[in-house]
DRENGU-129287 format. One record per residue (C-alpha): x, y, z; residue number from 1; chain. Coordinates in nm, 3 decimals. Example, Ala and Ser with C-alpha at 12.3 -4.5 7.8 and 13.67 -1.06 7.14 Angstrom:
BEGIN
ATOM       u       v       w pos unit
ATOM   1.230  -0.450   0.780   1    A
ATOM   1.367  -0.106   0.714   2    A
//
This chain:
BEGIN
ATOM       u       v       w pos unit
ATOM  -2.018   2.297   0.897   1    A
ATOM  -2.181   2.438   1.178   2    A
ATOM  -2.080   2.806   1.276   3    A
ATOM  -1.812   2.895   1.571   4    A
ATOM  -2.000   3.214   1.605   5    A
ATOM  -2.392   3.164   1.636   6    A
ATOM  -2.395   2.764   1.535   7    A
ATOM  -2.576   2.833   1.240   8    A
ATOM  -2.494   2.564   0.990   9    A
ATOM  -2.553   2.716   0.688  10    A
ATOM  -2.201   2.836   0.522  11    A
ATOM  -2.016   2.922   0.160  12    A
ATOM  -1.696   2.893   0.056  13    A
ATOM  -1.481   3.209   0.010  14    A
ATOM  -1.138   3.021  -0.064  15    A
ATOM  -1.018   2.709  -0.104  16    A
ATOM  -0.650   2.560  -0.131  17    A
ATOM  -0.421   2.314  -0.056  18    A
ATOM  -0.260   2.315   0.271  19    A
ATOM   0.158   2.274   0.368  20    A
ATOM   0.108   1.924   0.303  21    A
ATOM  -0.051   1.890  -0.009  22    A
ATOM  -0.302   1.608   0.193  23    A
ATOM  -0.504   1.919   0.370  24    A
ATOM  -0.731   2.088   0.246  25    A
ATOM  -0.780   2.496   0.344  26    A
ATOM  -1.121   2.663   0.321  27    A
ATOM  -1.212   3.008   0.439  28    A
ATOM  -1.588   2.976   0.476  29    A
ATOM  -1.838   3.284   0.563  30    A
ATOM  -2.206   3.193   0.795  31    A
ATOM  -2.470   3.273   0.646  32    A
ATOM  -2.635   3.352   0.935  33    A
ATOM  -2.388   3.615   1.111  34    A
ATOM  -2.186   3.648   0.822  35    A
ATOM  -1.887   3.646   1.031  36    A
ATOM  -1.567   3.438   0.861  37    A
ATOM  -1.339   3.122   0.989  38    A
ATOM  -1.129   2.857   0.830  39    A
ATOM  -1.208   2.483   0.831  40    A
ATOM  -0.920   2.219   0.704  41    A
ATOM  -1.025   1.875   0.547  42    A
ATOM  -0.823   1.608   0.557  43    A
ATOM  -0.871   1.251   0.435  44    A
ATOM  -0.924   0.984   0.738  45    A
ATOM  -0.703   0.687   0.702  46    A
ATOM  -0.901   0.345   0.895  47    A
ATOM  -0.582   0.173   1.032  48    A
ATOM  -0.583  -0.148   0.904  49    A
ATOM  -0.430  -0.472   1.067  50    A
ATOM  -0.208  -0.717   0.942  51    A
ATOM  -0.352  -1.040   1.106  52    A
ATOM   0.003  -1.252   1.122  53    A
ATOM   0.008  -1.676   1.099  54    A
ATOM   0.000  -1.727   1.475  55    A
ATOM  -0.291  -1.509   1.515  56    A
ATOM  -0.157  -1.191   1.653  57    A
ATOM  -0.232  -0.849   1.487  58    A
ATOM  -0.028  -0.555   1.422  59    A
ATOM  -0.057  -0.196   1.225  60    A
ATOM  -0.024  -0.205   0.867  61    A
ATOM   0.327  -0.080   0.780  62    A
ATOM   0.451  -0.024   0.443  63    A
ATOM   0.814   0.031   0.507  64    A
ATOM   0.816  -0.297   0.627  65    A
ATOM   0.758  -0.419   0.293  66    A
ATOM   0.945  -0.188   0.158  67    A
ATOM   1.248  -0.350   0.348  68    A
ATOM   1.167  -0.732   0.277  69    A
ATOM   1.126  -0.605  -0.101  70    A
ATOM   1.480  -0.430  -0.095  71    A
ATOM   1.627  -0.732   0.074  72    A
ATOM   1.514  -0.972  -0.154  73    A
ATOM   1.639  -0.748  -0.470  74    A
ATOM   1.978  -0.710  -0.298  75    A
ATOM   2.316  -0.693  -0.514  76    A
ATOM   2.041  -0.702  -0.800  77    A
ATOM   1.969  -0.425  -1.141  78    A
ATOM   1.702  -0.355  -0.966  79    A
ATOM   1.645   0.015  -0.938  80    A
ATOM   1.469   0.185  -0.585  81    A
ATOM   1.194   0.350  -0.806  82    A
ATOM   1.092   0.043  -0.939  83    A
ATOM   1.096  -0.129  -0.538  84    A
ATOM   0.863   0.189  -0.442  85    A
ATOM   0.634   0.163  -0.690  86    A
ATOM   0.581  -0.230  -0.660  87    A
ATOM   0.552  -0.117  -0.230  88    A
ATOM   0.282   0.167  -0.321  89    A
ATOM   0.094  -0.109  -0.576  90    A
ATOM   0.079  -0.358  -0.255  91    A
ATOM  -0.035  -0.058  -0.011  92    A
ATOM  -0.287   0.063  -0.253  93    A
ATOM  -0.428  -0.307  -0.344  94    A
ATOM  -0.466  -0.297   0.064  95    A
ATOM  -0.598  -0.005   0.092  96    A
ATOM  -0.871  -0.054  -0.166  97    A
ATOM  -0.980  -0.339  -0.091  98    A
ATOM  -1.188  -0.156   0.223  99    A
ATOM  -1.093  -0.434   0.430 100    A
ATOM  -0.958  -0.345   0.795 101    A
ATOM  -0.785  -0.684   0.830 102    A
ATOM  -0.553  -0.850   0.589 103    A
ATOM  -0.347  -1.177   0.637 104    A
ATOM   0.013  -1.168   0.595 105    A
ATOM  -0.072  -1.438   0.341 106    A
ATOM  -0.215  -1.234   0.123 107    A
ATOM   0.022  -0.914   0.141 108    A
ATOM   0.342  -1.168   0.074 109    A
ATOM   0.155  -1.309  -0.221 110    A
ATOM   0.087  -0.935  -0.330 111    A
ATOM   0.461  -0.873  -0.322 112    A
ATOM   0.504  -1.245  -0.438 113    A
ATOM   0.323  -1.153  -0.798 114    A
ATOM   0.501  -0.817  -0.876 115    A
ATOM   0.839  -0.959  -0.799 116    A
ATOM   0.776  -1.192  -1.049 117    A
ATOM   0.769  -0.996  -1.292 118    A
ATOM   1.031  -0.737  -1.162 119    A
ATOM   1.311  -0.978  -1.107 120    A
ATOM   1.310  -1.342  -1.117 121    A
ATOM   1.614  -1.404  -0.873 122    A
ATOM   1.443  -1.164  -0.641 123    A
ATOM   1.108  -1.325  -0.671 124    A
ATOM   1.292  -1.685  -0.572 125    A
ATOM   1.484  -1.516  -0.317 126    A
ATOM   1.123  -1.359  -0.133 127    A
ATOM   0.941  -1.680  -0.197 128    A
ATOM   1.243  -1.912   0.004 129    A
ATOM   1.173  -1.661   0.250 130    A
ATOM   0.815  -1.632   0.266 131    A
ATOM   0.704  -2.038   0.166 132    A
ATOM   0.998  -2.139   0.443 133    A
ATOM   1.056  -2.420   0.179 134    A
ATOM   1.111  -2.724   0.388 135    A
ATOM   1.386  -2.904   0.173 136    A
ATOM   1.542  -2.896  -0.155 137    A
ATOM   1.250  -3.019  -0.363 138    A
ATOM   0.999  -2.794  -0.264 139    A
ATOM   1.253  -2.540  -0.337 140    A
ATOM   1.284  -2.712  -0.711 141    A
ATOM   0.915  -2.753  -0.763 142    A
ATOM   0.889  -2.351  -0.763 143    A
ATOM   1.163  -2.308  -1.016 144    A
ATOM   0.974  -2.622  -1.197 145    A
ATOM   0.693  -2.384  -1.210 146    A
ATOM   0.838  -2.098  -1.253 147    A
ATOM   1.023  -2.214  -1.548 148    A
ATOM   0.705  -2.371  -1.739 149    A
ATOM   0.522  -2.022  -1.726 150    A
ATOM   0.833  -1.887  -1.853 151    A
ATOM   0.829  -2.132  -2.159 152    A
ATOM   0.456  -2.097  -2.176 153    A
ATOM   0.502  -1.740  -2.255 154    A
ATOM   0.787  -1.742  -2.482 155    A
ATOM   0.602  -1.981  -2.697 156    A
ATOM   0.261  -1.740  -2.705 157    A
ATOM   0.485  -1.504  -2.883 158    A
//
């Protein structure tokens, strides 16, 4: 951190705490070269990551538009809104972890896809309608087909 004073970049830190926000960080830092004193905030830089849609077009990342396809999907359903933020935050944080500045839509609906699965089944068919655009009737019955196999699959491990 290079001085305001004399632009000597040798400094220590006198105090350090966490800004309004709780994301900033405050220091109060002294030169060691004029000794004179200022304050320096750290915050964490965010890359803004695109969400590279089926026709090709890109747009911003934007978790409450998840959020909102996840809510509509567990409409009229026991499904409680701590449980719909937490499976948002999982999908944002896979996203945001994998480094990546470009994700398909793809891959963020079968994100969502795999945790409604296993929040709520009737939500999870519900999304998936959505998201696959099921054609007809059968392709529509070949996911429940599936879905109910895996289910039996499991019981039976027990």
């Amino acid at each position: 951190m290079r001085c305001l004073y004399c632009n000597c970049t040798e400094s220590k830190v006198i105090d350090s705490r966490s800004a309004d926000d709780e994301r900033t960080i405050r220091r109060r830092r002294e030169c060691m070269g004029c000794g004179r004193r200022f304050t320096t905030y750290e915050t964490i830089e965010v890359a803004p990551i695109l969400v590279v849609k089926n026709d090709g077009t890109r747009q911003a990342f934007d978790l409450g538009k998840i959020k909102r396809g996840i809510i509509k999907a567990c409409e009229k359903r026991p499904v409680p809104i701590e449980k719909i933020d937490e499976l948002a935050e999982s999908v944002a944080k896979k996203i945001y972890n994998s480094m990546e500045q470009e994700v398909t839509s793809k891959a963020i609906g079968e994100m969502v896809m795999e945790g409604l699965k296993e929040l709520d089944e009737v939500a999870y068919v519900r999304y998936a309608s959505v998201y696959r655009s099921f054609k007809d009737i059968s392709s529509f019955m070949a996911e429940l087909q599936q879905m109910m196999e895996r289910k039996n699959q499991e019981e039976k491990a027990k």
